[in-house]
Structures are given as structure tokens and as C-alpha cells.
C-alpha positions in Angstrom: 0.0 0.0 0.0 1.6 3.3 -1.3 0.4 5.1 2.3 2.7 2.5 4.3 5.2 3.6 2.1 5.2 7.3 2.4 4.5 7.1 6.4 7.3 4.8 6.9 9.7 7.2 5.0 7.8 10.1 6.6 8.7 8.7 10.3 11.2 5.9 10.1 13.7 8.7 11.6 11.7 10.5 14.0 10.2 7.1 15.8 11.2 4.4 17.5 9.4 2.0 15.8 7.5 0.3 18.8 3.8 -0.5 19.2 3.0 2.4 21.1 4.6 5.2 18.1 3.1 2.8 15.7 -0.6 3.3 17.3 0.0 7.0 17.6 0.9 7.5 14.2 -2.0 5.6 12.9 -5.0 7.4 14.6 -3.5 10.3 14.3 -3.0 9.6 10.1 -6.5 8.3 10.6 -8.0 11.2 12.3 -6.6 13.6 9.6 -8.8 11.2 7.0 -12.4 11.9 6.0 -14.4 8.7 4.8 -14.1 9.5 0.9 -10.3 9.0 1.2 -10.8 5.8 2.9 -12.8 4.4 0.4 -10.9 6.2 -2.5 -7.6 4.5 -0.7 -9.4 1.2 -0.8 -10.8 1.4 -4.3 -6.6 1.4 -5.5 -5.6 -1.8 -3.4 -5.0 -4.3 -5.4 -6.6 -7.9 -4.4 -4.2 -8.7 -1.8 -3.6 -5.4 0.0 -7.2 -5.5 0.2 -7.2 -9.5 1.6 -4.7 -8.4 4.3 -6.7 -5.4 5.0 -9.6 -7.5 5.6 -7.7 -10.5 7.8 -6.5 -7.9 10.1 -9.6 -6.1 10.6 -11.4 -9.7 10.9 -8.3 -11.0 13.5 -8.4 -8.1 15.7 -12.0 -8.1 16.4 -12.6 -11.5 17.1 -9.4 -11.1 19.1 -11.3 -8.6 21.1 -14.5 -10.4 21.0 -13.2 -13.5 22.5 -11.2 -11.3 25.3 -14.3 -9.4 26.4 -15.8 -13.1 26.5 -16.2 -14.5 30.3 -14.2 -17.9 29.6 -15.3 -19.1 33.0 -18.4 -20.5 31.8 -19.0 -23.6 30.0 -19.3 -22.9 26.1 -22.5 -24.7 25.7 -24.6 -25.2 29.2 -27.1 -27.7 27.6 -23.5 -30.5 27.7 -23.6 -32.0 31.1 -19.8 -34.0 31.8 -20.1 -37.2 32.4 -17.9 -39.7 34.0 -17.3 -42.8 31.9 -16.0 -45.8 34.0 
């Protein structure tokens, strides 16, 4: 994606490089953006850009929906254990 690109050269000498300059630079870029150039940055990706766009979006929010998920109950309450002797 051209924007990585022109950020990366943009920053690579004024950041560190770690997650939390990474996240700062993004909503910040982001914050600058009005929808139409989103979907005008999307409408140029070609197939794969816009696969990996799409995975990440997909893997972070499940990510977060399974965190925000109370794992201390059973998955399916209807499944009673039983001990096989």
C-alpha cells in the first residue's frame, strides 16, 4: 500500500518504531482522513492489499471479542460432563 510507504519514509527517523509510536501514528493519520479518502484509498488496493486489510480487521475483532468473552463459563450449558467408568 503506497500510504505504508510514504509514512514509513515520513517517520522511520523521528520514531522508535515500537507498538505504542506505531498506534499513535496511525489514529492520528486516521483522524486527519475523512471517509471519501478511505474508500478512495481502498478502491486502489489491489486484491491482496485489500485481503490483508480485511484478515486484520477480521483477526483483531474476534481477538477482542473473544477477550471481552467471560471464559469461565461452560461454552454450551445444555452438555452436562459425564464420568465414563
Amino acid at each position: 500500500m503506497k500510504i505504508i510507504d510514504e509514512l514509513y519514509e515520513l517517520y522511520r527517523n523521528k520514531l522508535t518504531g515500537d507498538e505504542e509510536d506505531i498506534d499513535m501514528l496511525a489514529f492520528a493519520f486516521l483522524e486527519e482522513m475523512k471517509r471519501e479518502d478511505l474508500l478512495s484509498m481502498i478502491n486502489e488496493l489491489n486484491n491482496q492489499e485489500l485481503y490483508n486489510l480485511m484478515g486484520i480487521y477480521l483477526i483483531e475483532s474476534l481477538k477482542g471479542k473473544f477477550a471481552s468473552e467471560d471464559y469461565r463459563q461452560p461454552r454450551n450449558p445444555n452438555l452436562h460432563q459425564r464420568n465414563i467408568h
